[in-house]
C-alpha positions as CSV (number, residue, x, y, z in Angstrom):
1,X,6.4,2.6,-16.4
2,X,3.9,-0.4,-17.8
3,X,0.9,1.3,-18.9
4,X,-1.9,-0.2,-16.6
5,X,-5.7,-0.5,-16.6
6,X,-7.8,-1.4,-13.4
7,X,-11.6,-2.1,-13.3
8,X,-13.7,-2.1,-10.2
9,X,-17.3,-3.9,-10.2
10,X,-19.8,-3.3,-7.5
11,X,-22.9,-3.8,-6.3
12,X,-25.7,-1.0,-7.1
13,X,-28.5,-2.0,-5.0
14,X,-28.4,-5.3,-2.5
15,X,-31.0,-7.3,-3.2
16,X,-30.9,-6.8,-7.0
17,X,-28.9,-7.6,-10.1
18,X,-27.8,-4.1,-10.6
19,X,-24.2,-3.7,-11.4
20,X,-21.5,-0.7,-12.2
21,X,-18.3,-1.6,-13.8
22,X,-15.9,1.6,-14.1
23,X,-12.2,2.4,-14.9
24,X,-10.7,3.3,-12.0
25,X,-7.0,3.7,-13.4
26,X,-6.6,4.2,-17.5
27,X,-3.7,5.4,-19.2
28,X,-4.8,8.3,-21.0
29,X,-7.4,10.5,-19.5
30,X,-10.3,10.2,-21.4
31,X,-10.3,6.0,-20.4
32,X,-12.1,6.3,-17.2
33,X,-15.3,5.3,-18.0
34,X,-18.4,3.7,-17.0
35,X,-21.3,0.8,-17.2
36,X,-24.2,-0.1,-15.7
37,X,-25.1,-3.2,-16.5
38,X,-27.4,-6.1,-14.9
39,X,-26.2,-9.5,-13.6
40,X,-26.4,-12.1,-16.1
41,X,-28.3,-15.0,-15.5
42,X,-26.7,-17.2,-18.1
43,X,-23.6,-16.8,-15.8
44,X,-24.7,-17.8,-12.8
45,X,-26.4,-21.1,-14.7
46,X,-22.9,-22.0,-16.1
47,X,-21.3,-21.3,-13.1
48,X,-23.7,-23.5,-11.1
49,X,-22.3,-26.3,-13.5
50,X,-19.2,-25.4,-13.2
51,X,-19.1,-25.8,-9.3
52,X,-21.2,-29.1,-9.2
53,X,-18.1,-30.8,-11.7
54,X,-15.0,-28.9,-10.8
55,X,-16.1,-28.0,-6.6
56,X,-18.6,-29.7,-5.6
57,X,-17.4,-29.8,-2.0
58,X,-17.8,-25.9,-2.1
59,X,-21.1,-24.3,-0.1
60,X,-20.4,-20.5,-1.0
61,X,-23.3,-19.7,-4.0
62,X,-23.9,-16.3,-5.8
63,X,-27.0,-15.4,-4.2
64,X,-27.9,-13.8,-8.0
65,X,-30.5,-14.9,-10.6
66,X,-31.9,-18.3,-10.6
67,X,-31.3,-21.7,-9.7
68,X,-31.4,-24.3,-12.1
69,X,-34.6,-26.6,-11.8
70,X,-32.6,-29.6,-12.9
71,X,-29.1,-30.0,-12.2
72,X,-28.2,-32.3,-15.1
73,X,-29.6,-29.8,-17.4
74,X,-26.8,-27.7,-19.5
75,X,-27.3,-24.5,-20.5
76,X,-28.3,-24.4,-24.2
77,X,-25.7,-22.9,-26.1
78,X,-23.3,-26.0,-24.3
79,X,-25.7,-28.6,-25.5
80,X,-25.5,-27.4,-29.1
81,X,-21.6,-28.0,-28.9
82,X,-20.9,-31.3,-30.6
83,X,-19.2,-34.1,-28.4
84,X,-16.6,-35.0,-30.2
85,X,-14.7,-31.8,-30.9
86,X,-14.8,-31.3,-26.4
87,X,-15.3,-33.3,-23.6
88,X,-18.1,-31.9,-21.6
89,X,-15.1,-30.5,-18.7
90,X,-13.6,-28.5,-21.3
91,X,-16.6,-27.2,-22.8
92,X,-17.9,-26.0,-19.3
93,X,-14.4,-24.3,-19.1
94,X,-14.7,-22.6,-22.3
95,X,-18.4,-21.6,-21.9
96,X,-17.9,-20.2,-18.6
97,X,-14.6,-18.3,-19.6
98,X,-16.6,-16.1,-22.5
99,X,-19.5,-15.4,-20.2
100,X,-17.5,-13.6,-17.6
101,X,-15.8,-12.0,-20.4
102,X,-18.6,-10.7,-22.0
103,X,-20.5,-9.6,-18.9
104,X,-17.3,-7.5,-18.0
105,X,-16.5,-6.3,-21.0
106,X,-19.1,-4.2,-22.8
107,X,-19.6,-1.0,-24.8
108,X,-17.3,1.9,-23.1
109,X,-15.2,-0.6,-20.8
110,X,-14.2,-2.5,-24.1
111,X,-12.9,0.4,-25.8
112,X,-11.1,1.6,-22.7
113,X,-9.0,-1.8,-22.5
114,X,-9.0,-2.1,-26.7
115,X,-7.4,1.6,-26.3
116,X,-4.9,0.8,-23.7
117,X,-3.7,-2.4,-25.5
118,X,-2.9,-0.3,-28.6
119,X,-1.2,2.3,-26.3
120,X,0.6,-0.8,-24.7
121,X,1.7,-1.8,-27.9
122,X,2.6,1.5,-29.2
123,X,5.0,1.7,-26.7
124,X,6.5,-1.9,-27.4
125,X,5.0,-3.6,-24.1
126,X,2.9,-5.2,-22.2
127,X,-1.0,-4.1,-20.5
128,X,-1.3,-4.4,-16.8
129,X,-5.0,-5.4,-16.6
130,X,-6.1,-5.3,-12.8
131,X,-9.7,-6.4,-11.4
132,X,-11.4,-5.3,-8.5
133,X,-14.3,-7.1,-7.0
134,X,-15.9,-4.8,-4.3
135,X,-18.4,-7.6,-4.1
136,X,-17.8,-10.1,-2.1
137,X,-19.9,-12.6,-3.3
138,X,-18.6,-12.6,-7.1
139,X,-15.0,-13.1,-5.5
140,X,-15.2,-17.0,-5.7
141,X,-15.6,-16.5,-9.5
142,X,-13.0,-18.2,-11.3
143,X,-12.3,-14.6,-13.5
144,X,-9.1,-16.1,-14.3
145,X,-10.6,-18.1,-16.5
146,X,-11.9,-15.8,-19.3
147,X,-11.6,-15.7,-22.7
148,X,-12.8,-13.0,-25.6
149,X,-13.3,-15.7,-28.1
150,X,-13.1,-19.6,-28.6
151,X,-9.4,-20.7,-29.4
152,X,-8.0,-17.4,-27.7
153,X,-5.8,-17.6,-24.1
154,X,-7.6,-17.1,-21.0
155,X,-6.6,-13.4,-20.0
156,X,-4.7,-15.0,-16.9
157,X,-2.1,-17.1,-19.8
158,X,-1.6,-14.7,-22.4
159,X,1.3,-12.8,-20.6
160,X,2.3,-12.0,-24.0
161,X,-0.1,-9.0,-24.5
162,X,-1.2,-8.1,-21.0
163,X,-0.6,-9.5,-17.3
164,X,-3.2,-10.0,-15.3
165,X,-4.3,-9.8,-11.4
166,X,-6.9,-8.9,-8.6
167,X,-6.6,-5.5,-6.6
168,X,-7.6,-3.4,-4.0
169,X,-8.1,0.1,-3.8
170,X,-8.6,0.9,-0.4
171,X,-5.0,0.2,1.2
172,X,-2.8,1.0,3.0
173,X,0.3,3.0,1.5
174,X,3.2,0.8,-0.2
175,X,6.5,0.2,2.6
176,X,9.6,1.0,1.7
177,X,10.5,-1.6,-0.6
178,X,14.6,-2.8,-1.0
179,X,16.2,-3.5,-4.3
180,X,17.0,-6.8,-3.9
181,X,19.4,-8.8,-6.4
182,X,18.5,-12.7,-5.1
183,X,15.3,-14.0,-3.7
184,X,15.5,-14.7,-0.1
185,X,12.6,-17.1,0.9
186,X,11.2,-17.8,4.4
187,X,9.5,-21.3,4.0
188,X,6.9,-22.1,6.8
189,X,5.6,-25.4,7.3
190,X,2.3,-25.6,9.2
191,X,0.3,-28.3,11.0
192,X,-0.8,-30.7,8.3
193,X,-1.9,-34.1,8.9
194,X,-1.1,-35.5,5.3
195,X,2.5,-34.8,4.9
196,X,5.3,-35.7,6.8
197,X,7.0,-32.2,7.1
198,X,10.7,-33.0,7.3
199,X,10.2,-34.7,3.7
200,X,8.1,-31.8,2.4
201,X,10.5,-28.8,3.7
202,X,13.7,-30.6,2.2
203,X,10.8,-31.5,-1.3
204,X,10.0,-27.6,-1.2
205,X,13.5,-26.1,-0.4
206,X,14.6,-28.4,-3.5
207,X,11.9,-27.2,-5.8
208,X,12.5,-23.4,-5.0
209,X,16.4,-23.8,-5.4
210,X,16.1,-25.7,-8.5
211,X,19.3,-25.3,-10.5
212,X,21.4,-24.7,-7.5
213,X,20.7,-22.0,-4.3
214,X,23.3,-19.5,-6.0
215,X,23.4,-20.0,-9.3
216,X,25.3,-17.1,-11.3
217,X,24.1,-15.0,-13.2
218,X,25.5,-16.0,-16.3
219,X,23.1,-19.1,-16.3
220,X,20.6,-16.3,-15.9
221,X,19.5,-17.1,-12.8
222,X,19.3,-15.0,-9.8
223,X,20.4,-16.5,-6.3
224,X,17.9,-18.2,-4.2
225,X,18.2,-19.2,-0.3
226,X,15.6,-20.1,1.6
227,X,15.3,-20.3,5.5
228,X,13.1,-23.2,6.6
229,X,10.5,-23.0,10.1
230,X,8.3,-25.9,10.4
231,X,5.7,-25.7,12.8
232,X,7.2,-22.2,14.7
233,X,5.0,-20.8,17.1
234,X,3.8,-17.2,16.4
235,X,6.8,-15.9,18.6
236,X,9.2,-17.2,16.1
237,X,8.2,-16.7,13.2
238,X,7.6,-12.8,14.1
239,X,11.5,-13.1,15.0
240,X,12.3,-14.3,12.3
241,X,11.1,-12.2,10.3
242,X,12.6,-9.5,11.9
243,X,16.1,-10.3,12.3
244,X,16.5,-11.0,8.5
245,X,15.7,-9.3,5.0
246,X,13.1,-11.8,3.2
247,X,11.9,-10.6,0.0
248,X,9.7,-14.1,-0.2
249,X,7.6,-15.2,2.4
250,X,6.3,-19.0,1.6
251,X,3.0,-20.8,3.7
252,X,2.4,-24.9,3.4
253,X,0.3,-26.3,5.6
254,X,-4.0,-26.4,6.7
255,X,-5.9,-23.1,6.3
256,X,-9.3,-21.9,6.9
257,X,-11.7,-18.8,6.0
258,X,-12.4,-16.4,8.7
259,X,-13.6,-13.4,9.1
260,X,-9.9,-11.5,9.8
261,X,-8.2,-12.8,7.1
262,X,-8.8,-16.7,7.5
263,X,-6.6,-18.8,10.2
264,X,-3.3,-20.6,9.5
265,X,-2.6,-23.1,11.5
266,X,1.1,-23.2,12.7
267,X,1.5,-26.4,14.6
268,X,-0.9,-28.0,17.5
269,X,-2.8,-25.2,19.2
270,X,-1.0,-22.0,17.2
271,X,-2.5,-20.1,15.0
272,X,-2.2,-16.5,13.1
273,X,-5.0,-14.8,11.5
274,X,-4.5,-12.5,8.4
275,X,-4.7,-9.1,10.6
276,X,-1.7,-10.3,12.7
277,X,0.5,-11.6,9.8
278,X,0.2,-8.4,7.6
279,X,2.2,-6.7,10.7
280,X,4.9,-8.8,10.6
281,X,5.4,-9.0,6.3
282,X,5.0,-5.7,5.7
283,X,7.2,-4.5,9.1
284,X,9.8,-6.8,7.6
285,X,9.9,-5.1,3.8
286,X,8.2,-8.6,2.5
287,X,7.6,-8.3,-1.0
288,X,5.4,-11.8,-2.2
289,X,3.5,-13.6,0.1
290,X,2.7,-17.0,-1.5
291,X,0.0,-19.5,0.8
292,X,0.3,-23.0,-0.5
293,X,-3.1,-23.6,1.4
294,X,-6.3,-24.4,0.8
295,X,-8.7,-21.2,0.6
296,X,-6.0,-18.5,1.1
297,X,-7.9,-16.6,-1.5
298,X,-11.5,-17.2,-0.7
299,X,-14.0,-14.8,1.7
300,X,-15.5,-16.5,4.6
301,X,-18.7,-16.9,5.0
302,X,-21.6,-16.8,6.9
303,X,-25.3,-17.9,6.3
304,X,-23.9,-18.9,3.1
305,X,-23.0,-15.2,2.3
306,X,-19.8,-13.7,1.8
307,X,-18.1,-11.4,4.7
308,X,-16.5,-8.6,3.0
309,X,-13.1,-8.4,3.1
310,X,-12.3,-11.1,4.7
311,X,-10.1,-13.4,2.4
312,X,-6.2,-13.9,3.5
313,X,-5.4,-12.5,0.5
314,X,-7.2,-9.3,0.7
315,X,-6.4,-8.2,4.1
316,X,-2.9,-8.5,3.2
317,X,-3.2,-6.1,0.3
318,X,-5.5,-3.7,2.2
319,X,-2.5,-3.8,5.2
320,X,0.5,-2.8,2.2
321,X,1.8,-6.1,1.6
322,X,2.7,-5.6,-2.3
323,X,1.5,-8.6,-3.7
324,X,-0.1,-11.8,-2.1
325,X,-0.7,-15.3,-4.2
326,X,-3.3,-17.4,-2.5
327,X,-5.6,-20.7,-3.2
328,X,-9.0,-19.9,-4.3
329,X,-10.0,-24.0,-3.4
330,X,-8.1,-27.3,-2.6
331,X,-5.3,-28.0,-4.6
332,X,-3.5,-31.3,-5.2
333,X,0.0,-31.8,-3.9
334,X,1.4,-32.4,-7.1
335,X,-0.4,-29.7,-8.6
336,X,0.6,-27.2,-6.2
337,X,4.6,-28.2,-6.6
338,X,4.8,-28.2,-10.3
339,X,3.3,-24.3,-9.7
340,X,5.9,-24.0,-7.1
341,X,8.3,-25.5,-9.5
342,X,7.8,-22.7,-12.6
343,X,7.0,-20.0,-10.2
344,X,10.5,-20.1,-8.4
345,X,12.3,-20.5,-11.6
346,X,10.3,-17.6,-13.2
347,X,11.2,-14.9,-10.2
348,X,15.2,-16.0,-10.7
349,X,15.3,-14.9,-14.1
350,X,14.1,-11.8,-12.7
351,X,10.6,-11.6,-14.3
352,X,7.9,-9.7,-12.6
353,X,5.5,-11.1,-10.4
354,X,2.3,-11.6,-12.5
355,X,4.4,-12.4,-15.3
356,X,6.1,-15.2,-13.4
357,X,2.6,-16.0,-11.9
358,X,0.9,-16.6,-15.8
359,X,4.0,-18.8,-16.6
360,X,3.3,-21.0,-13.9
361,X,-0.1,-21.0,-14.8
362,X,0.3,-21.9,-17.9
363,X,2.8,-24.9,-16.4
364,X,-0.4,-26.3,-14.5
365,X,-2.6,-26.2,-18.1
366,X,0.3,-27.9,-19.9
367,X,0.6,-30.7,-17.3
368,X,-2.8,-30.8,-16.0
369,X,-5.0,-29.6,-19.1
370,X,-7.3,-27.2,-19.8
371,X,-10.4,-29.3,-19.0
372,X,-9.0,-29.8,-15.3
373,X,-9.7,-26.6,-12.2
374,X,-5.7,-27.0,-11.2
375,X,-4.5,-24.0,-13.5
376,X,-8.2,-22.2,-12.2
377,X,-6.8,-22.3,-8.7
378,X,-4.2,-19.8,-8.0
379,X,-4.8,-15.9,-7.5
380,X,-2.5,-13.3,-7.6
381,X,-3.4,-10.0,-6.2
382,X,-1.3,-7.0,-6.1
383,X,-0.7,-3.5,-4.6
384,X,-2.5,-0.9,-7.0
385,X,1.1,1.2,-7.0
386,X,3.4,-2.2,-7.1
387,X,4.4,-2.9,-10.4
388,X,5.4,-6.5,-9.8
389,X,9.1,-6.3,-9.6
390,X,10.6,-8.4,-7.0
391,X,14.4,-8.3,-7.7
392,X,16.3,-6.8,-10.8
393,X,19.9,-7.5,-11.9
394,X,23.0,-5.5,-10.8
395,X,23.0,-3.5,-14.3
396,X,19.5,-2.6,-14.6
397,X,18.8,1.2,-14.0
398,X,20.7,3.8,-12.5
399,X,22.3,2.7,-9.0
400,X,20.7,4.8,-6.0
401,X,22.0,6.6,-3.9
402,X,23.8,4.9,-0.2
403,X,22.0,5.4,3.1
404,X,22.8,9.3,3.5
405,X,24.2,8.3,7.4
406,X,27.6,7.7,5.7
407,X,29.8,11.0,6.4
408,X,30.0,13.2,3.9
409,X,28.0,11.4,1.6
410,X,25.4,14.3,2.0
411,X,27.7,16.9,1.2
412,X,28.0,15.8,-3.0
413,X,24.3,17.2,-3.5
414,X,24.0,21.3,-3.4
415,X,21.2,21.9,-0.4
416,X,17.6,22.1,-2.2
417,X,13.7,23.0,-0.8
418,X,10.7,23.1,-2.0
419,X,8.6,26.0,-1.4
420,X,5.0,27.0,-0.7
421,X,3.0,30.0,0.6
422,X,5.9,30.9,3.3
423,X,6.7,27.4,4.3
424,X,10.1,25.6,3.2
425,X,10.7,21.9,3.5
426,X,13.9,21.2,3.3
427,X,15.0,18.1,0.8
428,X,17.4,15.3,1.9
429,X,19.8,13.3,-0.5
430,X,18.1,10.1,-1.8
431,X,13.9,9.8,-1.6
432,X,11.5,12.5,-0.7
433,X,8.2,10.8,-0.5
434,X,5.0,13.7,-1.2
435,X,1.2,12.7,-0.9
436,X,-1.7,13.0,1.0
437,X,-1.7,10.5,3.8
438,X,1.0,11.3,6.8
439,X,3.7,8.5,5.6
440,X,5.2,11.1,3.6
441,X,7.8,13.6,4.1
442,X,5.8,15.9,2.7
443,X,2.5,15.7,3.5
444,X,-0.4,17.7,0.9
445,X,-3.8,16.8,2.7
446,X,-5.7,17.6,-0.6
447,X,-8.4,14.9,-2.0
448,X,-6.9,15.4,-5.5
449,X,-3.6,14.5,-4.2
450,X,-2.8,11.0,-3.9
451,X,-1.9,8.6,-1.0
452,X,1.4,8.8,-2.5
453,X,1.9,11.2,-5.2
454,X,5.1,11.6,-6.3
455,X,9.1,11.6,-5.4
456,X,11.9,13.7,-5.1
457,X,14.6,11.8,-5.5
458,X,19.0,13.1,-6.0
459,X,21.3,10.6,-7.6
460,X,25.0,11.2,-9.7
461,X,24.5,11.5,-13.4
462,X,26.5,11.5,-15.7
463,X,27.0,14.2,-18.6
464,X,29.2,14.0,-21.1
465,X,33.0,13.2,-19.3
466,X,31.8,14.4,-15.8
467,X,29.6,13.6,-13.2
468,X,26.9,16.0,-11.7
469,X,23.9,16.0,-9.3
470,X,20.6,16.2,-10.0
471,X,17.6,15.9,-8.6
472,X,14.6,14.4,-10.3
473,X,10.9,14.6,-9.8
474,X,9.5,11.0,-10.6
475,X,5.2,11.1,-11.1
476,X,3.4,8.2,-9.1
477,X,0.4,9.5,-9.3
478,X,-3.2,7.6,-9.7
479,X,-4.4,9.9,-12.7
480,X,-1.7,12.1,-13.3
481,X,-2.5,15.2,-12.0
482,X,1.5,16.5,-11.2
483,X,2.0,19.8,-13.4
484,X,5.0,21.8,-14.6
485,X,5.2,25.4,-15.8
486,X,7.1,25.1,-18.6
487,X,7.6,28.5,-21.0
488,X,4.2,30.2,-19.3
489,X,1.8,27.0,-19.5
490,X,1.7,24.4,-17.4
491,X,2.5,20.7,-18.5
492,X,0.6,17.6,-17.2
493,X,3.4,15.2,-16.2
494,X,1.9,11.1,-15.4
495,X,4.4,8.6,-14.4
496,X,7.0,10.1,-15.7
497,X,10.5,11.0,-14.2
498,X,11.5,14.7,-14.9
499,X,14.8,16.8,-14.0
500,X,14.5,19.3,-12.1
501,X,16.2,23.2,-12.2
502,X,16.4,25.6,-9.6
503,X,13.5,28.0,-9.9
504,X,11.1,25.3,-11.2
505,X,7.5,25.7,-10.3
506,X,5.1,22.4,-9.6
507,X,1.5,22.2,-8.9
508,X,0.3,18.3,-7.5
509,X,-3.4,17.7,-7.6
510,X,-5.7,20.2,-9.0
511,X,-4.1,23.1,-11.2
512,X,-6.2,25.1,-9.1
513,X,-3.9,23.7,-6.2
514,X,-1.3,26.1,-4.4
515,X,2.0,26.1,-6.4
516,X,5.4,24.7,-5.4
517,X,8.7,26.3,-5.9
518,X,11.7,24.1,-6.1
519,X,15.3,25.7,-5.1
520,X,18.5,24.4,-5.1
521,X,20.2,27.2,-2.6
522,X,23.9,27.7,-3.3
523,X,24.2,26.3,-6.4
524,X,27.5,25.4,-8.1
C-alpha cells in the first residue's frame, strides 16, 4: 500500500479569515496534526491577477481580504522580479504557486508531509498527497499550481516523489470494483455547437486507441476499445451502461454549474445533472470518469458565492465513483486532446490514475508552456480509499479467487467464522467486507470503526511443492486501529495484509472494543 497523506482546510468562522488546516490521514500516528492559521491577503491580491490575465471571463471571487484599488498594480514582491529573466504570465504563475504553498504548508503540517515523504522514500515509493477543500469558495483555486521554491515542479508534475489530487471525506463507501486487464471506454458526445460530432467521435476514438485498440502486451500496452454514443438521450446512455463492463466513462460536449452537480447537456432538450449520473457509473462498476467540458470541476454559484458541494466533480466522489477528472475553466480543443492524447496512453501501460493524470499534465506544460492556464486546467479527484489503480497486467499479484457459484469451488476452503460475544458469522470463500456502515457483511456500528474497515479474504497459496488455503485479514482502515493478540500483547496492524490461524483473536476500532475470534471449524 502507497503510503498516503490527506489535508483538509476549512472555514473557522464565516465572515472572517480564520482558517484550520489538519491531517486527516498520515502514515504513522503521531502525523495527524493541526494549524490555525489566517487567510492571507497577499494571496488573494496575486490571485486577483492571476484571474484578470489567465480568466478574465470568470465572475466567482474569494469573498476574503481586500480588493486591489488599482488593477494594473502588481503585488510588490512581482515587481521586484526583473523582466528579462520572466515574462510577466510566468512570473504571475510562479508567484501564485509559492503563495498557496506557503499558506498551506506551515509549522506542524510541514513536518507531517516532510515526515511522510521520508517514510515514502524509505520504503522505495512514491507519497499520495490528497487535498481537501471543505470551503467552497477556495475550490476555484488553481492549488495545482504550487510550488515550495522557485525552479522546483508544481506538486501536481513532480509524480516522481508524490502524486497528487483533490478528495472528499464525506462519501459514500467504494463499489465493488473488477480487476480489469484493458480499458473499456464509453465515449459520449453531447450537444455542442462548435464541433461537428461525427468528426470528433472518430478524432477522439483515434486519440484514446492510439497505437492500435488491442495492442499486446509486449508493446506494453494494455487493450483499449471504446464504445461511442453521440447525442443519446438519458434512456440510453443508462442502458448502456448497464448492459456492458466500462471501466472508463468519457464526457465531450457543453456543460454548466448547477447546484446538483452542474448539467450536461446530451443533445437538444436532454440533459443529466451530477446526482442522476453518479447512479448510473457507480451501479455500472465505473472506475474514471473523465468530462472534457467546460466547468466540470468548478461549484456553482449564487450571488457570486459558492454553493457547497455542488461541482460535477464532487458529487461524483461524495456518490462512490472512485475517481472523477473534470475542467476547472474553458479549455481549448487542442489543448484538451493533446491531454486526452497522454492520458490514454498513460492508463495502457497500466499506470495509476493520478500518476497518468501528472503525465499528461506535464504533456500540456511541455506543449503549451508554463506561462499559459492549459496545464492549470484539469483536476483530478479521487476516492479517499481508491488508490488509483484502474487495470493491472495478468501477472501482477496473486490471482483471486472465481465467483464461488461454480460447484464445488466452495468446497477447497475448510469452513471458517468469526466470533463475538455469542454471535457467529459465518465466512464465505473469496471477500468478506467488515466496517461500520451496512454495505458490509459484517457490520460493527462503532464510531472508531471505519466505513469500511477491513477484509477477510481466502485464496490458494502456495507453500513449498503444495498448495493450501488460507485465509487472510487485509487492514483498510483510515488510521489503523485493527489489532492482533500476538504472544499476550496486542499488535496494531495498518494496511497491512496478515494470515490468519484458527484460534486468532482481533479487536477493530478501539482496543477497548469487543474482541473477535477467528475459527476455521474442521480443519485439515
Amino acid at each position: 500500500m502507497t503510503p498516503s497523506l490527506s489535508l483538509a482546510i476549512a472555514h473557522l468562522n464565516i465572515g472572517t479569515d480564520n482558517f484550520a488546516i489538519w491531517v486527516v490521514h498520515a502514515p504513522y500516528p503521531s502525523g495527524y496534526v493541526l494549524h490555525d492559521c489566517v487567510w492571507s491577503q497577499h494571496v488573494t491580491e496575486t490571485w486577483q491577477k492571476w484571474q484578470q490575465m489567465f480568466a478574465p471571463h470568470n465572475t466567482l471571487d474569494i469573498p476574503l481580504g481586500k480588493k486591489l484599488a488599482d488593477p494594473n498594480q502588481l503585488p510588490s514582491e512581482l515587481a521586484q522580479m526583473p523582466l528579462k529573466e520572466r515574462g510577466y504570465a510566468a512570473r504571475l504563475m510562479q508567484e501564485l504557486g509559492l503563495r498557496l504553498w506557503h499558506w498551506l504548508f506551515k509549522e506542524q503540517i510541514l513536518g507531517s508531509l516532510e515526515r511522510s515523504q521520508g517514510i515514502a522514500m524509505g520504503q522505495n515509493t512514491r507519497l499520495h498527497l490528497r487535498l481537501e477543500i471543505r470551503d467552497p469558495n477556495l475550490i476555484t483555486l488553481p492549488w495545482e499550481i504550487m510550488q515550495p521554491k522557485p525552479g522546483q515542479p508544481a506538486i501536481s508534475l513532480s509524480h516522481q516523489q508524490l502524486l497528487f489530487s483533490r478528495t472528499i471525506s464525506e462519501v459514500e463507501a467504494l463499489p465493488y470494483l473488477r480487476t480489469d486487464r484493458a480499458l473499456n471506454i464509453l465515449l459520449v458526445l453531447g450537444k455542442d455547437n462548435r464541433l461537428e460530432l461525427d468528426k470528433e467521435a472518430s478524432l477522439l476514438e483515434q486519440t484514446l486507441t492510439a497505437g492500435g485498440p488491442l495492442a499486446s502486451s509486449s508493446q506494453g500496452y494494455a487493450p483499449c476499445l471504446v464504445k461511442t454514443l453521440v447525442q443519446p438521450t438519458p434512456q440510453q446512455l443508462i442502458q448502456e451502461l448497464e448492459s456492458k463492463t466500462y471501466n472508463v466513462f468519457f464526457y465531450a460536449g457543453h456543460g454548466l454549474p448547477a447546484p446538483d452537480g452542474g448539467q450536461l447537456f446530451l443533445g437538444p432538450e436532454m440533459t443529466l445533472n451530477g446526482i442522476e449520473l453518479a447512479q448510473a457509473l457507480t451501479s455500472a462498476g465505473v472506475k474514471l470518469a473523465v468530462f472534457n467540458a467546460c466547468w466540470g470541476a468548478i461549484p456553482a454559484a449564487a450571488n457570486r458565492q459558492a454553493i457547497p458541494s455542488s461541482s460535477l466533480a464532487e458529487v461524483l466522489i461524495r456518490h462512490g465513483v472512485p475517481a472523477v477528472l473534470g475542467m476547472r475553466d474553458e479549455i481549448a480543443d487542442c489543448e484538451s486532446h493533446s491531454f486526452i492524447h497522454a492520458l490514454a496512453q498513460a492508463l495502457r501501460s497500466r499506470k495509476p490514475i493520478d500518476e497518468a493524470v501528472a503525465e499528461a499534465r506535464q504533456q500540456l506544460l511541455t506543449v503549451y508552456k508554463f506561462n499559459q492556464p492549459a496545464w492549470t486546467l484539469p483536476i483530478l479527484y479521487l476516492h479517499p480509499y481508491y488508490d488509483g489503480e484502474l487495470i493491472k497486467s495478468f501477472d501482477d499479484g496473486i490471482t483471486e479467487l472465481p465467483e464461488t457459484s461454480i460447484p464445488g469451488i466452495a468446497n477447497r476452503f475448510p469452513p471458517a467464522v468469526l466470533r463475538s460475544a455469542g454471535k457467529v458469522w459465518r465466512l464465505r470463500p473469496g471477500v468478506n467486507r467488515i466496517g461500520r456502515t451496512a454495505d458490509n457483511d459484517i457490520v460493527i456500528p462503532e464510531p472508531s470503526v471505519s466505513r469500511l474497515h477491513a477484509e477477510i479474504l481466502s485464496r490458494n497459496t502456495l507453500i513449498g511443492t503444495s498448495s493450501a488455503q488460507v485465509y487472510y485479514l487485509n487492514e483498510k482502515s483510515t488510521y489503523g486501529t485493527t489489532w492482533i493478540l500476538e504472544s499476550g500483547s496486542w499488535r496494531q496492524v495498518h494496511h497491512e495484509e496478515v494470515p490468519l490461524v484458527s484460534g486468532m483473536q482481533l479487536k477493530f476500532g478501539s482496543t477497548r472494543s469487543q474482541t473477535w475470534e477467528f475459527i476455521i471449524e474442521n480443519p485439515c
